[in-house]
N, CA, C and O atoms as CSV, one atom per row, in Angstrom:
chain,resi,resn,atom,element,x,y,z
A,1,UNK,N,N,22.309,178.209,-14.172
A,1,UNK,CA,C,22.410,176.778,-14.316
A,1,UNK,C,C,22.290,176.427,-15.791
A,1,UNK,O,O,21.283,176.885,-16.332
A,2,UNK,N,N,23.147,175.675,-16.586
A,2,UNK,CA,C,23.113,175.164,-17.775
A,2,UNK,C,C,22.652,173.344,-17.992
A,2,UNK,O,O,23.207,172.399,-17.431
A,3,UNK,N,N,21.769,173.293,-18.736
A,3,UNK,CA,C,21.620,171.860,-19.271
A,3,UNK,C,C,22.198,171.809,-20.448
A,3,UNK,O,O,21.761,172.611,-21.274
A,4,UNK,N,N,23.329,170.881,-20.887
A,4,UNK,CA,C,23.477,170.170,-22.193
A,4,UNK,C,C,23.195,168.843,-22.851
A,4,UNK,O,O,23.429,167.670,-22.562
A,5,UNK,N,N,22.660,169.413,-23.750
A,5,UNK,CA,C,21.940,168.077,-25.063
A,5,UNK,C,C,23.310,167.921,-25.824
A,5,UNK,O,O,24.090,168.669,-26.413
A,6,UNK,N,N,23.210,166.454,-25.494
A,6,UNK,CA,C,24.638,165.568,-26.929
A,6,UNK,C,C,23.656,164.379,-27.817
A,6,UNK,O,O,23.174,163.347,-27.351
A,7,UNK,N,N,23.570,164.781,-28.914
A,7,UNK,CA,C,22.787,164.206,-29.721
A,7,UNK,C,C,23.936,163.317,-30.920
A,7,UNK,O,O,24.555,163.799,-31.869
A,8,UNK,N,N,23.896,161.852,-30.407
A,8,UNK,CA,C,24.561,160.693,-30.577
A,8,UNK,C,C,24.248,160.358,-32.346
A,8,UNK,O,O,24.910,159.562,-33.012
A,9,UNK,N,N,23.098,161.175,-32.855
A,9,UNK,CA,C,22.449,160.557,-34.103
A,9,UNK,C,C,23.769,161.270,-35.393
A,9,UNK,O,O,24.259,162.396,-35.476
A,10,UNK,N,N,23.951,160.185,-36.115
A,10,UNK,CA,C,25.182,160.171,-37.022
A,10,UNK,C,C,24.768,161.222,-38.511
A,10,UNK,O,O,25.464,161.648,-39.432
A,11,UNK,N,N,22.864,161.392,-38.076
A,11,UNK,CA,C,22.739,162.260,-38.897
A,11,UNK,C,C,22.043,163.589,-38.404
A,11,UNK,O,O,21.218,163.412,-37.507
A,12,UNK,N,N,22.225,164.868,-38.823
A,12,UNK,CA,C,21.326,165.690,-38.391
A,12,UNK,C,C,19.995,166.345,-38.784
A,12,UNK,O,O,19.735,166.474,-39.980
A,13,UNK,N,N,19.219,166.726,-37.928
A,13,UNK,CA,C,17.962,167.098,-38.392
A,13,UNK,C,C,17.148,165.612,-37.926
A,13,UNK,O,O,15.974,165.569,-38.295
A,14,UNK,N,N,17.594,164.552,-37.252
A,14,UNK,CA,C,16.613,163.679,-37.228
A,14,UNK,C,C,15.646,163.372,-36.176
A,14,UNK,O,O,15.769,164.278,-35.352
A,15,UNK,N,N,14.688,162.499,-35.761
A,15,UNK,CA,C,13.882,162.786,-34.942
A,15,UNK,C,C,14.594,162.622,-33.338
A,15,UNK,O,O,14.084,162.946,-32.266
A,16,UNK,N,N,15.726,162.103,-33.550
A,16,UNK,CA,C,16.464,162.580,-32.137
A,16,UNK,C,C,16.683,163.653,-31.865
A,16,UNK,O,O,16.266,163.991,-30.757
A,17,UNK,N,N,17.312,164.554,-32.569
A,17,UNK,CA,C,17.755,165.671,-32.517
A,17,UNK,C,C,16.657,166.610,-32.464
A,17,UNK,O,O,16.936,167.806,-32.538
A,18,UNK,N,N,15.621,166.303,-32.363
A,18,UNK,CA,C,14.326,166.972,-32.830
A,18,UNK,C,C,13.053,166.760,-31.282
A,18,UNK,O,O,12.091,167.431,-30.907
A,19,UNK,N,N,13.693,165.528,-30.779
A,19,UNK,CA,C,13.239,165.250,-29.424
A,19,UNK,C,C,13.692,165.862,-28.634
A,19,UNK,O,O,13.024,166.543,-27.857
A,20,UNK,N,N,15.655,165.739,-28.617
A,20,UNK,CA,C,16.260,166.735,-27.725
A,20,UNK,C,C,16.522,167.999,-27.658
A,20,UNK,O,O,17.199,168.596,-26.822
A,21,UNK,N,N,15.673,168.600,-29.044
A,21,UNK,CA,C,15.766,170.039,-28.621
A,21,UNK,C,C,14.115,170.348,-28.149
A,21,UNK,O,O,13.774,171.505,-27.905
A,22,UNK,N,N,13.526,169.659,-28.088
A,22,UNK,CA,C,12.130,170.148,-27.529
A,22,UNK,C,C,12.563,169.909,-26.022
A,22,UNK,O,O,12.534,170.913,-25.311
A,23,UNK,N,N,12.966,168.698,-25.429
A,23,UNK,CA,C,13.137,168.512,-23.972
A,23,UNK,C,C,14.051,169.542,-23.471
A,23,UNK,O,O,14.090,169.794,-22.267
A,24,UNK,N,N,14.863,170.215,-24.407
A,24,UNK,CA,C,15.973,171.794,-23.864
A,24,UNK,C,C,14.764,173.050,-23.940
A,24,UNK,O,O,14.766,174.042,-23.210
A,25,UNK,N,N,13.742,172.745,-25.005
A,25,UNK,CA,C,13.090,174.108,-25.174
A,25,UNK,C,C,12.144,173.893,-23.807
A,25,UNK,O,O,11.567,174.912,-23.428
A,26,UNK,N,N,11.969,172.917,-23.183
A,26,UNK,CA,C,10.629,172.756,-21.701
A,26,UNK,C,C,11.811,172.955,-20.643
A,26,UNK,O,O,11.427,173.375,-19.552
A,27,UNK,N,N,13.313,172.703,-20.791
A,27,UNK,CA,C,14.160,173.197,-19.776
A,27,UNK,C,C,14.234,174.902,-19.871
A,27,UNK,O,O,14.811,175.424,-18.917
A,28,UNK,N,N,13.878,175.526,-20.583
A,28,UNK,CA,C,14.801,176.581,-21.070
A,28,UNK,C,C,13.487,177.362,-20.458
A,28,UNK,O,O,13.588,178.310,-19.679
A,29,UNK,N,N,12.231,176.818,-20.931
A,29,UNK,CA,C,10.983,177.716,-19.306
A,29,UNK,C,C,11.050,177.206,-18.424
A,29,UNK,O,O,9.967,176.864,-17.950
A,30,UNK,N,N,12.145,176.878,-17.747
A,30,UNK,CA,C,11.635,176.886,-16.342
A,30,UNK,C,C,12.929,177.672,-15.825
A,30,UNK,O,O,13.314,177.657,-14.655
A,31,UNK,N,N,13.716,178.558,-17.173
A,31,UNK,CA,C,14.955,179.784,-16.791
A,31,UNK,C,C,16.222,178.882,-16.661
A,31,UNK,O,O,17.180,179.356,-16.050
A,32,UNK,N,N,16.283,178.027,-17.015
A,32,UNK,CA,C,17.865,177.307,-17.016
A,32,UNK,C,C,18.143,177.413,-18.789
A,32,UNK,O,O,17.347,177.290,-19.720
A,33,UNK,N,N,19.185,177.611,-18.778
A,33,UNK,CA,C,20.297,178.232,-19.909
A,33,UNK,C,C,20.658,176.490,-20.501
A,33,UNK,O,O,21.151,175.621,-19.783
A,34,UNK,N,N,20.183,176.271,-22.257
A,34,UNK,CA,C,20.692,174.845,-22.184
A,34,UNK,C,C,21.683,175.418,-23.925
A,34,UNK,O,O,21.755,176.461,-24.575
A,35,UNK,N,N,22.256,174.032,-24.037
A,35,UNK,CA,C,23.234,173.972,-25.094
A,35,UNK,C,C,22.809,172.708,-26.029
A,35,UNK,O,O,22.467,171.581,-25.672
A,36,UNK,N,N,22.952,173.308,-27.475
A,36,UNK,CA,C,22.364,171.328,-28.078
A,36,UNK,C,C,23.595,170.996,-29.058
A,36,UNK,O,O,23.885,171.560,-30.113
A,37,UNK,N,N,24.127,170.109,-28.525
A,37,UNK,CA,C,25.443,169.666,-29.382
A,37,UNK,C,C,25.246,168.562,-30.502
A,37,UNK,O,O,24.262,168.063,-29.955
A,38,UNK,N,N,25.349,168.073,-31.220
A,38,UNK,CA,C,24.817,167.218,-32.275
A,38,UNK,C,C,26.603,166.336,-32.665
A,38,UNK,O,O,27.651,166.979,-32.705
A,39,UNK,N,N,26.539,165.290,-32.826
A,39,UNK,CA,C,28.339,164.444,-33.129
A,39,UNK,C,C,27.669,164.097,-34.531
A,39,UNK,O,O,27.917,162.936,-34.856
A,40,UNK,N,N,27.008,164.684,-35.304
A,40,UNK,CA,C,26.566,164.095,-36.789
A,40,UNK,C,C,27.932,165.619,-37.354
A,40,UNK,O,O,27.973,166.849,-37.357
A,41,UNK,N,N,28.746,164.529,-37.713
A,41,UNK,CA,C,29.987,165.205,-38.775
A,41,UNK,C,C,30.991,165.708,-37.853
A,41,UNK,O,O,31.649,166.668,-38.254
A,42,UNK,N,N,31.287,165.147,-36.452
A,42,UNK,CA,C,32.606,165.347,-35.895
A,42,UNK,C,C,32.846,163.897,-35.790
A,42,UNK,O,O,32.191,162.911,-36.126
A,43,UNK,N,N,34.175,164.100,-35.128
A,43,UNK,CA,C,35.356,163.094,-35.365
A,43,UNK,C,C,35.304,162.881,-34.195
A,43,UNK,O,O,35.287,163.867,-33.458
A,44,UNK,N,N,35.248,161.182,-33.440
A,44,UNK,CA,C,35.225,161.304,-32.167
A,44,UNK,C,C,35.573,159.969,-32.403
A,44,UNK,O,O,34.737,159.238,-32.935
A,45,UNK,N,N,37.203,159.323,-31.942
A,45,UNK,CA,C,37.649,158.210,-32.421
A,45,UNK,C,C,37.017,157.362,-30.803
A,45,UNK,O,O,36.850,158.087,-29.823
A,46,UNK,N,N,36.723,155.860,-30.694
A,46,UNK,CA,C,36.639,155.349,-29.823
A,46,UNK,C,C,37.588,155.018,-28.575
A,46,UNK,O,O,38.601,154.525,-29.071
A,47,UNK,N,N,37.689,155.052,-27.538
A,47,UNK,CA,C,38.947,154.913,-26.387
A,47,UNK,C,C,39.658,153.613,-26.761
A,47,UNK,O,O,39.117,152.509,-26.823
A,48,UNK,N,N,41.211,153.945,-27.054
A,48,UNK,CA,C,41.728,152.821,-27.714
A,48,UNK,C,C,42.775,152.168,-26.454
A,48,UNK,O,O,43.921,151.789,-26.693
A,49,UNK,N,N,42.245,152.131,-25.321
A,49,UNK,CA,C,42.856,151.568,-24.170
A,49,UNK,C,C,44.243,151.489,-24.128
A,49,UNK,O,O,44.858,150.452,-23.879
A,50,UNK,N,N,44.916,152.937,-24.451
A,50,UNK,CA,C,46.066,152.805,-24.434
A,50,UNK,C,C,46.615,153.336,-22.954
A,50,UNK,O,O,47.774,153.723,-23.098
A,51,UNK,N,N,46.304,153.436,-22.005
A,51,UNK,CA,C,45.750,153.815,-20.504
A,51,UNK,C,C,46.755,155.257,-19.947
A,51,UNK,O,O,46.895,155.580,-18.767
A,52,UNK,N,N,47.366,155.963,-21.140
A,52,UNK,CA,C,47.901,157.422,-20.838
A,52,UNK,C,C,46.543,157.961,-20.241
A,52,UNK,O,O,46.240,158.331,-21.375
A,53,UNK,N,N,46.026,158.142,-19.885
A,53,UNK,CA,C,45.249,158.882,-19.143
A,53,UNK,C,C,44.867,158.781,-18.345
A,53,UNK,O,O,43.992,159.540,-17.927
A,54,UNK,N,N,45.371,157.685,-17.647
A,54,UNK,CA,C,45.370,157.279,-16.135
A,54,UNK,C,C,46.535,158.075,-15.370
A,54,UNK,O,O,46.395,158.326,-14.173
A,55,UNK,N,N,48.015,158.582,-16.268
A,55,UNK,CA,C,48.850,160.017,-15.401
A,55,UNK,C,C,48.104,160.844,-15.745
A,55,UNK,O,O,47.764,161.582,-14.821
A,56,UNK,N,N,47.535,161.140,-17.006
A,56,UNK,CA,C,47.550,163.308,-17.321
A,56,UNK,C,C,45.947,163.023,-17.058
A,56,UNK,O,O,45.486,164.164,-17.023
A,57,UNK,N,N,44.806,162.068,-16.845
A,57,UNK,CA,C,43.420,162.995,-16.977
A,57,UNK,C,C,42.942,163.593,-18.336
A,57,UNK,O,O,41.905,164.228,-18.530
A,58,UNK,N,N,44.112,163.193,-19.427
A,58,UNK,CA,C,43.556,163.729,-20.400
A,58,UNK,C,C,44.103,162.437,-21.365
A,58,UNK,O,O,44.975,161.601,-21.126
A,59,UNK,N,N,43.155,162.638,-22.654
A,59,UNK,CA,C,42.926,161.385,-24.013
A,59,UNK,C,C,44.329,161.998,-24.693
A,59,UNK,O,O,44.695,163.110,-24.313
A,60,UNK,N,N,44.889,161.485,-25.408
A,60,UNK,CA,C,46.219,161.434,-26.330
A,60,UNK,C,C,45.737,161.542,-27.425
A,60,UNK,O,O,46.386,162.055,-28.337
A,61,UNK,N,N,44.210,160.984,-27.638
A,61,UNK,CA,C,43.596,161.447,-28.954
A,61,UNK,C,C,43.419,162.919,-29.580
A,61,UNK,O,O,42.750,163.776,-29.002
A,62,UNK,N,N,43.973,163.113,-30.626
A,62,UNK,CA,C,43.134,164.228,-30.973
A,62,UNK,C,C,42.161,164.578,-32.449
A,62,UNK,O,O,42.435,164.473,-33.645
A,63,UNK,N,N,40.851,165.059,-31.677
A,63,UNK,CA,C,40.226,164.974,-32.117
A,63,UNK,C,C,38.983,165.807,-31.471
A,63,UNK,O,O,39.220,166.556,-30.523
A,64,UNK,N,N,37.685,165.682,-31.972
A,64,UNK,CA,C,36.692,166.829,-31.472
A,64,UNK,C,C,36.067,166.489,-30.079
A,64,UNK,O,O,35.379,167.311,-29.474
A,65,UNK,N,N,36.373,165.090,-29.543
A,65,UNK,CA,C,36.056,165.099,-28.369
A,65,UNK,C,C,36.036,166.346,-27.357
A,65,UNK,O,O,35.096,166.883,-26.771
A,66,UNK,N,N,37.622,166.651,-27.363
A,66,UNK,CA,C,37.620,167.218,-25.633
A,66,UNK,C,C,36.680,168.681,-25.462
A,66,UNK,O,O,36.391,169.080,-24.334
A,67,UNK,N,N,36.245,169.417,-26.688
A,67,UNK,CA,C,35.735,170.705,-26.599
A,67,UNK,C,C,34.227,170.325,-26.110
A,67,UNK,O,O,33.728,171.047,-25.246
A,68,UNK,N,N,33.523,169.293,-26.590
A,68,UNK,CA,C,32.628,168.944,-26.414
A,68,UNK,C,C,32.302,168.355,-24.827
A,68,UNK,O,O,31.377,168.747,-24.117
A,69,UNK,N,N,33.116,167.513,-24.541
A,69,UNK,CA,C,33.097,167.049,-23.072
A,69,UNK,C,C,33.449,168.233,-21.922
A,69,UNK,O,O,33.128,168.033,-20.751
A,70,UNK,N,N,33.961,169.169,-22.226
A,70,UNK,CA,C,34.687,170.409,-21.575
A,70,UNK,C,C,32.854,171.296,-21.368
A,70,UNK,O,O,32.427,171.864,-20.363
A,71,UNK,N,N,32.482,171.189,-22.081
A,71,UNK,CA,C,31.273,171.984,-22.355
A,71,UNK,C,C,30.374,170.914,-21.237
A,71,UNK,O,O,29.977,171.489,-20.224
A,72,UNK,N,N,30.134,169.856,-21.321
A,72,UNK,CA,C,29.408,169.079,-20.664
A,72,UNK,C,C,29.907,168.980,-19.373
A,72,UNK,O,O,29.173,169.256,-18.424
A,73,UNK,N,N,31.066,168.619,-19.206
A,73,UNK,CA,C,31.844,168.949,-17.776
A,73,UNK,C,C,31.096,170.408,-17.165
A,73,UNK,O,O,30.370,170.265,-16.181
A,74,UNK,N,N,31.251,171.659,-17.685
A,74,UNK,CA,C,31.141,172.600,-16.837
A,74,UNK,C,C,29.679,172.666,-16.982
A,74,UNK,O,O,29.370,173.821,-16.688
A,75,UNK,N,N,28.783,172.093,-17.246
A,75,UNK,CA,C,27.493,172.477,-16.897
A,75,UNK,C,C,26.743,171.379,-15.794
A,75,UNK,O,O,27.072,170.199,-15.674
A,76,UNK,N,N,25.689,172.049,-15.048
A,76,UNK,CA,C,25.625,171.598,-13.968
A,76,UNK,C,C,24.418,170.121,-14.214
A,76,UNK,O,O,24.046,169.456,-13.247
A,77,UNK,N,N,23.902,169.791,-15.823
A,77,UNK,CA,C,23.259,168.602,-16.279
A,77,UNK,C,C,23.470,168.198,-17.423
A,77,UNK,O,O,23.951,169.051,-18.169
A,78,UNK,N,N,23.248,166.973,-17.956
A,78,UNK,CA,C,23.486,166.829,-19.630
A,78,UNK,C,C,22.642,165.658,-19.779
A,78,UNK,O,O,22.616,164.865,-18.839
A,79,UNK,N,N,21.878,165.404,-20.920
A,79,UNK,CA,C,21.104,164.707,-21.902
A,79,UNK,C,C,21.584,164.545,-22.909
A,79,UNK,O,O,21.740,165.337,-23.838
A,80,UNK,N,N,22.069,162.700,-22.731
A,80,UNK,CA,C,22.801,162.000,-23.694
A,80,UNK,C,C,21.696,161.388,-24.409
A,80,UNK,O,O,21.069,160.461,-23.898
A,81,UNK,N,N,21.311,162.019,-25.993
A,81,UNK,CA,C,20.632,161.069,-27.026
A,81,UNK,C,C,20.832,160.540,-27.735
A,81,UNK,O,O,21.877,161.037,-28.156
A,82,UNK,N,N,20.504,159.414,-28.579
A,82,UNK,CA,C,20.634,158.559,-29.275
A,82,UNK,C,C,19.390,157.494,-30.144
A,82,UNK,O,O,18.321,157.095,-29.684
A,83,UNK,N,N,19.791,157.318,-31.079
A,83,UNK,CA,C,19.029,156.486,-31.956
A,83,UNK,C,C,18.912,154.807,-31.616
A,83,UNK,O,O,19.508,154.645,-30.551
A,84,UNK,N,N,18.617,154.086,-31.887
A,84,UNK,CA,C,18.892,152.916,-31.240
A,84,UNK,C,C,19.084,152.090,-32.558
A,84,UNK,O,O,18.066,152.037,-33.249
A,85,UNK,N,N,20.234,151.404,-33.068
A,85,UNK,CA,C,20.513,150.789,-34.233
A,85,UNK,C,C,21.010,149.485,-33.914
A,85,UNK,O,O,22.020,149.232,-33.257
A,86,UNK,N,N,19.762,148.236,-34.728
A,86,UNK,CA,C,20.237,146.716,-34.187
A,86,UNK,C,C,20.657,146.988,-32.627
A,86,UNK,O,O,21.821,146.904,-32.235
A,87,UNK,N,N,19.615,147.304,-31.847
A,87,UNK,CA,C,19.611,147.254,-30.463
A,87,UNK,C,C,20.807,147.750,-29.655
A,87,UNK,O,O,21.359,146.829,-29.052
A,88,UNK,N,N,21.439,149.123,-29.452
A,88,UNK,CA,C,22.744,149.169,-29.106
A,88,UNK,C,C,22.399,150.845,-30.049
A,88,UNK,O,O,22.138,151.113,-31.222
A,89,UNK,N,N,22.579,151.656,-28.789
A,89,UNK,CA,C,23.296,152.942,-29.496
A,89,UNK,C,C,24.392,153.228,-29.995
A,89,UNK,O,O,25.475,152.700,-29.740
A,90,UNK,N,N,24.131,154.215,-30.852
A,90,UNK,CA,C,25.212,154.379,-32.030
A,90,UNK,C,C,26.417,154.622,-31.480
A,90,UNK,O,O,26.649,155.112,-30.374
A,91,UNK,N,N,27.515,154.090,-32.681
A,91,UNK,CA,C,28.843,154.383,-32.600
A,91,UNK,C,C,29.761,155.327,-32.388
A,91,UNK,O,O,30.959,155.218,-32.124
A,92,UNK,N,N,28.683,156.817,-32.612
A,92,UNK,CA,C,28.818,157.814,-32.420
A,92,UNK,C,C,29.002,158.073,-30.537
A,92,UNK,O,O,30.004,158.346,-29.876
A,93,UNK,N,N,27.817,157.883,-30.197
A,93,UNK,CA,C,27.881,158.051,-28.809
A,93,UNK,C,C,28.213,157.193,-27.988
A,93,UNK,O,O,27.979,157.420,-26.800
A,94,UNK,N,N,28.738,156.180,-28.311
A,94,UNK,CA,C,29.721,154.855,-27.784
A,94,UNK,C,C,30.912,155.372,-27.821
A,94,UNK,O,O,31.439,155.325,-26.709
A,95,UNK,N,N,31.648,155.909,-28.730
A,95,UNK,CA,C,32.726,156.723,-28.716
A,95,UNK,C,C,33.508,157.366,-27.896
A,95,UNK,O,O,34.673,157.261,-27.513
A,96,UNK,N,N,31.943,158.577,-27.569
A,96,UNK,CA,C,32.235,159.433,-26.982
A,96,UNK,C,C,31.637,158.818,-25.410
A,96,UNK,O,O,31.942,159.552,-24.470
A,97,UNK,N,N,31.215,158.163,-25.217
A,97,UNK,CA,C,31.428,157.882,-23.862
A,97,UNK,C,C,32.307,156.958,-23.519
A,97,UNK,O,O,32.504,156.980,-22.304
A,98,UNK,N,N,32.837,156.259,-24.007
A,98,UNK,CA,C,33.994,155.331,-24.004
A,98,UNK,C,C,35.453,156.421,-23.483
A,98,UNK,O,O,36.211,156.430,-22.513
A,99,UNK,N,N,35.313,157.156,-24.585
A,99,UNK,CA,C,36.335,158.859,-24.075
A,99,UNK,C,C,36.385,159.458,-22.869
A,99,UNK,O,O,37.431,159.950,-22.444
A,100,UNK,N,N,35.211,159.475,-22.176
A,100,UNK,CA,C,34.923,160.178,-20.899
A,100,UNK,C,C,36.099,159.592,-19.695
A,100,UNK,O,O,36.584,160.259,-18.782
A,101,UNK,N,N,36.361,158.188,-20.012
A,101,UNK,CA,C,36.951,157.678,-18.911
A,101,UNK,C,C,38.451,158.078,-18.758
A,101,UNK,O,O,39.141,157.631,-17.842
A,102,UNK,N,N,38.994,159.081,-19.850
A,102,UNK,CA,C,40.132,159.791,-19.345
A,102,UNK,C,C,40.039,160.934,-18.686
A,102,UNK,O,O,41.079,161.570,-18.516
A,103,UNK,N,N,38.694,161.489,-18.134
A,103,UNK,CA,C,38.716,162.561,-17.290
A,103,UNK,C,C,38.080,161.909,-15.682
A,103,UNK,O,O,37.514,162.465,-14.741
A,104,UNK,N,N,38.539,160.336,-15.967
A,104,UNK,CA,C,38.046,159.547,-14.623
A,104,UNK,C,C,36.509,159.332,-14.512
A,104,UNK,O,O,35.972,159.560,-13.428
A,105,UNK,N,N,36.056,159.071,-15.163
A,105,UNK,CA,C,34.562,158.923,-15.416
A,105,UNK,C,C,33.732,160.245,-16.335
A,105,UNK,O,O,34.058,161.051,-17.207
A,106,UNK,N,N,32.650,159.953,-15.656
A,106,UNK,CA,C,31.739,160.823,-16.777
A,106,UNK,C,C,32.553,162.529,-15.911
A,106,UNK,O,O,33.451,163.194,-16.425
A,107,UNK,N,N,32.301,162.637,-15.410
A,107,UNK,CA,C,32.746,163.813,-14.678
A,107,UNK,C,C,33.936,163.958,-13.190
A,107,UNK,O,O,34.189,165.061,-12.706
């Protein structure tokens, strides 16, 4: 069984990223296999409602999204983090969940 961490913070090393790898290191004793992904310095353009992905299931964008969501797709949990800036998580992970909805939701 795999858990994946997506860490929304635009920078790395910060106390998000630093929360969600302790909550993977208390998954990781109890024998589940986790992954910590960080979007500080990928490219992850926002869903620009151009609705091709309502035939193919897949974004027209390209960009670092789909390797990342592919990874989260095949694991059987994921822990979405984030910073909270002027009330509203970052743009980073707005992005990328905005993206999700060409594989028909989160999963």
């Amino acid at each position: 069984m795999k858990i994946v961490g997506i860490v929304g913070s635009p920078r790395s090393g910060g106390n998000t990223e630093d929360m969600t790898r302790i909550a993977l290191e208390e998954i990781e004793k109890e024998g589940l296999e986790t992954e910590l992904i960080t979007l500080a310095g990928k490219k992850i353009a926002p869903c620009d409602a151009c609705d091709a992905c309502s035939k193919t299931h897949k974004c027209k964008i390209n960009d670092d999204f789909e390797p990342i969501y592919q990874k989260m797709a095949s694991a059987e949990g994921f822990i979405l983090a984030t910073p909270v800036y002027f009330g509203a998580a970052t743009p980073q992970i707005s992005a990328y969940i905005s993206r999700c909805v060409a594989h028909g939701g989160w999963l």
